[in-house]
Each structure stands twice: as C-alpha cells, then as structure tokens.
C-alpha positions in Angstrom: -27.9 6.2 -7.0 -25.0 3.9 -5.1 -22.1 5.3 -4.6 -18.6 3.8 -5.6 -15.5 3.4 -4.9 -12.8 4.6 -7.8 -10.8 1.9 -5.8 -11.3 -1.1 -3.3 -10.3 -0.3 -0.3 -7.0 -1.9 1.1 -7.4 -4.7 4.4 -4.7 -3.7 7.2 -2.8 -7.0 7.8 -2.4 -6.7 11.2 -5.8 -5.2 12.3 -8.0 -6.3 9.6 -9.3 -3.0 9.3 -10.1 -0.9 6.0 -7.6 1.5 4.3 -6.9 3.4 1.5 -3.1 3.4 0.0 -2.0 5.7 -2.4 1.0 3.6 -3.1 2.9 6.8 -4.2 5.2 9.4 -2.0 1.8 11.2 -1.5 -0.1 8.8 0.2 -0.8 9.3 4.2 2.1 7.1 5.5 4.6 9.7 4.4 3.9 11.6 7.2 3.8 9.3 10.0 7.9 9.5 11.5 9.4 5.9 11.0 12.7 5.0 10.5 14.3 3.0 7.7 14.9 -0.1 9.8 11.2 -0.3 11.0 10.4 0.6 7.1 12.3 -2.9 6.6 10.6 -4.7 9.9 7.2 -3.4 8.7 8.0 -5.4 5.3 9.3 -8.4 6.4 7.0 -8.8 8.8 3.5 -8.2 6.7 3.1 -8.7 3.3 0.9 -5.5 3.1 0.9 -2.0 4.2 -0.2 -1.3 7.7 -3.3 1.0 8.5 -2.4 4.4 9.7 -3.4 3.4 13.4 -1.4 0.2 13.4 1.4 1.7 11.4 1.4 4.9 14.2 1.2 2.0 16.9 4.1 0.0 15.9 6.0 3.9 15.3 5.4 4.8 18.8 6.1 1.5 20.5 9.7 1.4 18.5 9.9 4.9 19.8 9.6 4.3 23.2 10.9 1.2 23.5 14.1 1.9 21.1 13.2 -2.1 20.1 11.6 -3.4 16.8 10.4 -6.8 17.5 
C-alpha cells in the first residue's frame, strides 16, 4: 500500500528544501528565537516561510552580527 501525505509538503524559498508548516502558533517556527523585525525581514524578503535550518541560519547570523540584511 503507498503511503500519503494528509498534506504536500511545503518548498523552503531560500534552500529549496522540503518542509512541513503548520501555519498555526503550533507549528515548529514558534520555537526558534527571532525577533519581530527579522519576523518582518523574513516576509519581505521571501514570499514563503523559511525551513527550520534556513530560518535558524538567518536567526543566528542576525544574532551574531546584530545586522538583518
């Protein structure tokens, strides 16, 4: 029997990789630490949600760098 998917996975705009996004305040990215001005870049910037590696990636470097570009 093949196996299914209850829902297509979701493609990582900067990465290209495969996700899944709850789209709710339960889903995974809840719990990566952000800020409300790299919530905004992250919008403006893609037109999708991030993957939890890139989204950690762009977290960190912000972090460290104290510079969302």
């Amino acid at each position: 029997m093949e196996k299914r998917l209850l829902t297509e996975p979701d493609v990582c705009p900067r990465c290209g990789g495969a996700f899944h996004c709850s789209k709710s305040a339960r889903c995974w990215c809840f719990e990566v630490q952000t800020t409300p001005e790299l919530l905004e870049y992250v919008q403006q910037r893609w037109e999708k949600c991030l993957c939890p590696a890139c989204l950690a990636v762009v977290s960190d470097t912000v972090r460290k760098t104290g510079e969302i570009n």
